[in-house]
N, C-alpha and C positions, 0 to 999 in steps of 0.2 A: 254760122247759126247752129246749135245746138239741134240735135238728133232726138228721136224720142221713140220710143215702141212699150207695146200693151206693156202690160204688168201678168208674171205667171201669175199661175192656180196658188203656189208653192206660196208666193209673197202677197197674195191674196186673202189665203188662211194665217199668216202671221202678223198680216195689218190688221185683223177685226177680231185675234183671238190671243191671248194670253197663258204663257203655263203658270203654274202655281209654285213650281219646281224654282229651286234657289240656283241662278244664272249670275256670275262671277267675270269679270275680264280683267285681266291686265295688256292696257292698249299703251306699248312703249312705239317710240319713233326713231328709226335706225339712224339717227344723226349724231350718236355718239354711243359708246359702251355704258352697258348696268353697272351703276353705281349704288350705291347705300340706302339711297334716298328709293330709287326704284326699287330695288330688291325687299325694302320694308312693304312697297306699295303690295308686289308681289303677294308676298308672303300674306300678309291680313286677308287678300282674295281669295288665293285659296286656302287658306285657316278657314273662312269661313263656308266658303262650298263647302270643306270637308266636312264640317262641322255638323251641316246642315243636308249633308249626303247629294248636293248641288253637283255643279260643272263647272271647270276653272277654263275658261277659255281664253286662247293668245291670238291677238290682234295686232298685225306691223300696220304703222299710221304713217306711211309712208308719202302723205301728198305732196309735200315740201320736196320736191324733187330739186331746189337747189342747194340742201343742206345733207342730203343722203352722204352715208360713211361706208366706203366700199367694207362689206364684211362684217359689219355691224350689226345688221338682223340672227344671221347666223351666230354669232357669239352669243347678240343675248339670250336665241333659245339654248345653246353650250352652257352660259352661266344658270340660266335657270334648273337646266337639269342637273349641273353641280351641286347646286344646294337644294335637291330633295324634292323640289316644287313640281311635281305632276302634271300637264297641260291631256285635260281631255279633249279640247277641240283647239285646233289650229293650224299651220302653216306645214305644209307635210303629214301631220296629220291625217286631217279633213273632220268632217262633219257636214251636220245634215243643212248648214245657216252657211256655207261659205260663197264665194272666196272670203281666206282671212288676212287676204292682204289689200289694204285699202286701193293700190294703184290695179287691181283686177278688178275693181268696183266699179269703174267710172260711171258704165252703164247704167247701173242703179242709182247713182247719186242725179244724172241728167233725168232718171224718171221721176227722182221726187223733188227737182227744183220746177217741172212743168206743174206738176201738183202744187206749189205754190203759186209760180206767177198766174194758175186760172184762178184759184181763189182769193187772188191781187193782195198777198200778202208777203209778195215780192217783187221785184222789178228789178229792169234790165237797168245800169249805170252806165254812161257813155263820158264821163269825168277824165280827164287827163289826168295822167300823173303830175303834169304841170299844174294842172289847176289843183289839186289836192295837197301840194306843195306849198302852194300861195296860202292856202286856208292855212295850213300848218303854222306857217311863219305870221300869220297874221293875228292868232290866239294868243299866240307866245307873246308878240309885241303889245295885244293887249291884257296880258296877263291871263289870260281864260284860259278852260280845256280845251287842247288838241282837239275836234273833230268834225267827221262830216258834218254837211248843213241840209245834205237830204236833199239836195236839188234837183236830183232826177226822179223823187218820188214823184214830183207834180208832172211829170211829162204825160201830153198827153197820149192818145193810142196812136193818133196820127202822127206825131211829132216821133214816136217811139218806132213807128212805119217805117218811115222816111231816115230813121240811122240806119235801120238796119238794109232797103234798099243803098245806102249808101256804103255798104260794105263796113261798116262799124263793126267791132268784136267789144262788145263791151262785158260788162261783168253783170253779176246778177246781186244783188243788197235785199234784203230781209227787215221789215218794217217795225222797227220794236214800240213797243206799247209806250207810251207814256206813266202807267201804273203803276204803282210799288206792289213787285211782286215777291210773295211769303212761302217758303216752304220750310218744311221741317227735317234737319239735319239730325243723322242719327247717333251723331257724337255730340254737336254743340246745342241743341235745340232748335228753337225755332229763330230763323234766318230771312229777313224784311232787306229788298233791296232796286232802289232803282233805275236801272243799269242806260234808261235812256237821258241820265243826267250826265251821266261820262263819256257817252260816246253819243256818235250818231247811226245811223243804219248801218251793221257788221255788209262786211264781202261774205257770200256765202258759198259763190262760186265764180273764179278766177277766170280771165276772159280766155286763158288756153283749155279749160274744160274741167281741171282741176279744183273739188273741193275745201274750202277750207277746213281746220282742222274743229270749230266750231258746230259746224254745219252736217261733214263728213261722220263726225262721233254721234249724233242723236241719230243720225238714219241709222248707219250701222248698230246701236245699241239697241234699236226698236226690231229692225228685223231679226238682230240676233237674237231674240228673247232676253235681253237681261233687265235682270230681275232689281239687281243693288249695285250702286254704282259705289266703288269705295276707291278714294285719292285725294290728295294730296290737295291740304287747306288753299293752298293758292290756288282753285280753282274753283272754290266756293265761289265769288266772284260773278263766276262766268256763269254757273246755276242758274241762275236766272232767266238770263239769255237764253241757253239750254230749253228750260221750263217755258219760253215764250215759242219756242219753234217745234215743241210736241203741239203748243195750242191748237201754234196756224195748222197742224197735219190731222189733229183731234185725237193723237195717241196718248194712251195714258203712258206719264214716265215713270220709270225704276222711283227709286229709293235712293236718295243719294246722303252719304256718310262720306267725311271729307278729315285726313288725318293730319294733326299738328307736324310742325315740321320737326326736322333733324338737324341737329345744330352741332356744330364740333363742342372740343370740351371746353373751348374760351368764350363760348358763346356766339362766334359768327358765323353764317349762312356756309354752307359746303360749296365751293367754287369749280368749275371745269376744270381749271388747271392742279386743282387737289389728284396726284396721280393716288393717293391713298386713301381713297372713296371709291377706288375702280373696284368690283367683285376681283378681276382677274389679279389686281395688287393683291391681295387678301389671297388667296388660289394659291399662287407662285411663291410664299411667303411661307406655307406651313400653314395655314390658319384652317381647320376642318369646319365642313359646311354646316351641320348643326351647332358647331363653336358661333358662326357668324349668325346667323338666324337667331339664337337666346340674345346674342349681342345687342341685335336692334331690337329684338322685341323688348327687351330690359329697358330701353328709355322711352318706349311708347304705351307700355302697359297694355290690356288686351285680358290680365290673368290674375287669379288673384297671389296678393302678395303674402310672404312670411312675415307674418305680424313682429315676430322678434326681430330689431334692430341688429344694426352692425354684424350680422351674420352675414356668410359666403353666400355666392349666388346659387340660387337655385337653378339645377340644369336641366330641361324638357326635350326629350325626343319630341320627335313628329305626330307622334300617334299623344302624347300629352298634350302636345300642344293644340291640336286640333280637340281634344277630347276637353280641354277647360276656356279651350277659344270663347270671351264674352265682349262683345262690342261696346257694352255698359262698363266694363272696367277700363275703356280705352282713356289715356289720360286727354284733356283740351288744351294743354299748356306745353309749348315748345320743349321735346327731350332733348338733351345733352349727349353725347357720347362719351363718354370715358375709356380710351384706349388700354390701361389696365384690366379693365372689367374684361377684354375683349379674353387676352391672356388667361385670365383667370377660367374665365370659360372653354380656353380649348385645352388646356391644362385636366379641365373636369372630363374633356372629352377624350381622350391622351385614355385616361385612366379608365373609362368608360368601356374604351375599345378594345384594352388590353384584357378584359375578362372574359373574352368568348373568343373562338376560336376564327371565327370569319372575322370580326373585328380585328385579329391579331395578325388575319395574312394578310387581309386590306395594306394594314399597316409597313410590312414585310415589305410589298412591291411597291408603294408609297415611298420608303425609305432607298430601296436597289435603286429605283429609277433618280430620285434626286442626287444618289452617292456618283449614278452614270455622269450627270450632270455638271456635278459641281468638280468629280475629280475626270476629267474627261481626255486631260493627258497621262493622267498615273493607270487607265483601266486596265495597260497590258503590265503594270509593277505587280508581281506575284506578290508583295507585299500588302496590297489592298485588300480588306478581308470584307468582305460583300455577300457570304453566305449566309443562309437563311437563318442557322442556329444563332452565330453570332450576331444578329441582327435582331434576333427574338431576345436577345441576352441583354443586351445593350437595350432596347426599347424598355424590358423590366425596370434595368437598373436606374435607366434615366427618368422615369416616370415622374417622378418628383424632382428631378433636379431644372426640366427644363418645358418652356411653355409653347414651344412649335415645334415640328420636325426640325426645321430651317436652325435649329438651334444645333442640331447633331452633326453640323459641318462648322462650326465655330470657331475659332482659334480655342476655345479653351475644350473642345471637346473635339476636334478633326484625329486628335492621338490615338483615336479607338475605329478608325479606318486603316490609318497610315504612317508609316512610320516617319519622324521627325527628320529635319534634314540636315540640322547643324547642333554639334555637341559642344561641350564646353567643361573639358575634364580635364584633371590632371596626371602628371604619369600614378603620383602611386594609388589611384581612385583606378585608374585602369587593369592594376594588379590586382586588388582586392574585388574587381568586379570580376576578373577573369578566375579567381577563386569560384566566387559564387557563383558563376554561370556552371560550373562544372558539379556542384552539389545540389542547384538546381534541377540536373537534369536525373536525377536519383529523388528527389521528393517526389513522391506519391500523391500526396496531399496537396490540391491548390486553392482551398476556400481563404479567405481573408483572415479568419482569425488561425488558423493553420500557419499563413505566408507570416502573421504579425511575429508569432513567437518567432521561429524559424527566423526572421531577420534580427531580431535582438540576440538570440542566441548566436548567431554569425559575428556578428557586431561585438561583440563581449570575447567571442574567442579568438578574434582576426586582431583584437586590440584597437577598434576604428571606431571612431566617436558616430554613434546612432546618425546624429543630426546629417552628417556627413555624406554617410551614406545614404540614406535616403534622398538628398539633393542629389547627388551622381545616379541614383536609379531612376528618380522623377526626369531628370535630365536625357537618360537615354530613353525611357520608353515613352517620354513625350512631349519633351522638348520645353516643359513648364517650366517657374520658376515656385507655381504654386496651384494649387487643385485640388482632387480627392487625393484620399490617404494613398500613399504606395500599395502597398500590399490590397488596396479594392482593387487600385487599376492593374495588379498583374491579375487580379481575378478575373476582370472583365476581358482582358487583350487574351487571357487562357495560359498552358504551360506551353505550349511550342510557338505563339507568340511572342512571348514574352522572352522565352531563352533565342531566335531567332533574332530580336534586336539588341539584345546584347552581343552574342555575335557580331553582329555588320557591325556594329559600334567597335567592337576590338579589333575586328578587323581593318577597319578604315583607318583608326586610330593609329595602327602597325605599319602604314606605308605610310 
């Protein structure tokens, strides 16, 4: 039998009193890692506290404790704080509305299902999972909807005695109206729906003590103050239901704004097993955290648009985006993703980053750490060039050539860490390189158009067909068959790069 005690001072003053203050949550459930679909959720919440100088509050909905993901709460507050998102009250945190993790609630959830079953707008269920079974299969055989039939709504007080002297643990069911109930959606309008035609009386609390996740969100959403509830259109639906169990408690609800879905680019729903919907694929890949946020905000709209077509994306910091954040511009119609657009956009951020000087060493240790990573047996090759200049060098130069970090370890770009492993020259390529390594080491001069003449002038007076040469140089300092011009890439590997693999290359070559 269920436990019950007073109600504080604390939760007294926020049952019969309301702030005015714009109250924001994002309530994710640790039974798998933030995906796209959440991270959008995210993001509109707190866009819009910001917006409105609100509170973004994080809430784990952890009552499902047979679906829990070890480690999963943790990361998602790790992904969120990766991409930018701010949490003023939650888990670790604190604030003045917690605990913010639903399985530290229990307490409070048993105090307001006794507030229901005195004002008999709940009752206890003593239903077998056998017999709800039975029901199941017997809708389907007559083609009807799955659902309860309410059977223990008519129990009477005495008959409801007599289970629980009998040591029954049954569940607690929540009596839904039969009326079509209306609220007004602040994306789609106004929203007519009568949720006691599809189902029959919801579980509201689970005979182990445990919430549902129906029941668990209005109480938490009422005591925590919030103000506007903003998620994801598949839960319009449940609104309803929602709005029937402020009635029975007599709280007035939030505001609820329910956002179209996110669809890949062929048009079908995002799956679990998409491992590239996970935040942390996007993370590990090069993709920067204001890159992915224009991302999805770009198919859900929120902002206004550049009236001129076919032009490049437009790209928004944090502070823009909060500062043109408008719920009216939200689109109602299913966005697409376009994985180029994504590119395009971290591309703008690439470029972004590299104009300021904290942007620039962000970038710097962003790059060391991935080069530790990717080359993690070469670290002790004195050949690996991992300094900070060179790195700053190489991030100018690439700015336009390529669309994520993760691109600067590529086959067609690893030649400007490390030197190549296998050549493919002939003896007398090997003579005339060992010319030039030696007049090399007497040029002054190492910019691009400095090396271009300089090698035509070698080439003209060695008697060695241009085309030639530059195969045997592209060859030794990077292993291509084709790429940037020669003479960039001695610019970017530097002069004691540059003459260094020529070297090992005559050298290796000579044994």
């Amino acid at each position: 039998m269920f436990s019950f005690r007073k109600l504080s001072p604390s939760y007294l003053i926020v049952r019969f009193y309301k702030t005015n203050s714009v109250r924001v949550r994002f309530a994710p459930s640790p039974t798998g890692y933030l995906h796209l679909g959440g991270l959008r959720t995210a993001l509109y919440n707190y866009l819009y506290a910001k917006s409105k100088n609100g509170k973004f509050i994080l809430r784990i909905e952890d009552t499902d404790q047979t679906r829990l993901v070890h480690g999963a709460a943790q990361q998602l507050k790790d992904d969120l704080m990766w991409a930018g998102i701010e949490i003023d009250e939650g888990p670790n945190i604190g604030g003045s509305v917690g605990p913010y993790i639903q399985s530290d609630r229990l307490q409070i959830y048993k105090e307001q299902i006794k507030t229901l079953l005195d004002n008999e707008t709940a009752y206890p269920c003593f239903c077998t999972e056998k017999r709800l079974d039975l029901l199941r299969r017997q809708a389907v055989k007559n083609q009807e909807v799955p659902k309860y039939d309410n059977k223990c709504r008519h129990l009477s007080k005495e008959q409801i005695s007599e289970k629980w002297k009998e040591g029954a643990q049954p569940c607690i069911r929540f009596k839904l109206s039969s009326d079509i109930t209306c609220f007004e959606d602040l994306i789609y309008g106004k929203i007519s729906y009568n949720v006691s035609q599809q189902e029959g009386d919801p579980v509201i609390m689970k005979a182990d003590g445990y919430p549902t996740y129906h029941f668990a969100n209005i109480v938490d959403d009422h005591f925590m103050e919030i103000s506007h509830v903003l998620r994801g259109v598949e839960w319009q639906i449940s609104t309803t239901k929602h709005l029937l169990l402020y009635r029975a408690f007599g709280w007035n609800p939030p505001k609820f704004g329910h956002l179209p879905l996110l669809l890949n680019s062929d048009g079908t729903k995002f799956s679990k097993r998409q491992n590239d919907i996970k935040i942390s694929h996007y993370r590990d890949s090069g993709i920067f955290p204001l890159a992915l946020l224009n991302f999805v905000l770009d198919a859900g709209g929120g902002f206004q648009k550049d009236l001129e077509q076919n032009v490049k994306p437009r790209f928004y910091t944090i502070d823009d985006l909060s500062s043109q954040f408008n719920l009216a511009q939200l689109k109602t119609h299913s966005g697409r993703l376009m994985p180029e657009k994504l590119l395009e956009f971290n591309q703008l951020e690439l470029r972004r980053l590299l104009q300021n000087k904290s942007g620039e060493s962000d970038l710097i240790k962003s790059v060391q750490n991935m080069l530790q990573r990717h080359f993690d047996n070469s670290t002790n090759d004195a050949s690996l060039q991992m300094d900070e200049e060179h790195i700053r060098s190489v991030l100018h130069w690439c700015a336009d050539r390529i669309k994520k970090l993760s691109d600067l370890v590529s086959h067609d770009l690893s030649f400007v860490w490390t030197m190549p492993k296998y050549y493919n020259l002939k003896k007398n390529e090997l003579i005339f390189l060992d010319d030039l390594t030696v007049l090399l080491e007497n040029q002054n001069e190492f910019s691009k158009n400095d090396l271009s003449k300089f090698l035509r002038s070698f080439a003209e007076q060695r008697n060695v067909k241009f085309n030639e040469l530059m195969m045997a140089l592209r060859s030794v300092l990077s292993g291509l068959k084709q790429g940037p011009g020669v003479a960039e890439m001695m610019e970017i590997l530097g002069k004691d790069t540059t003459i260094h693999r020529l070297k090992m290359c005559l050298n290796n070559s000579s044994r």
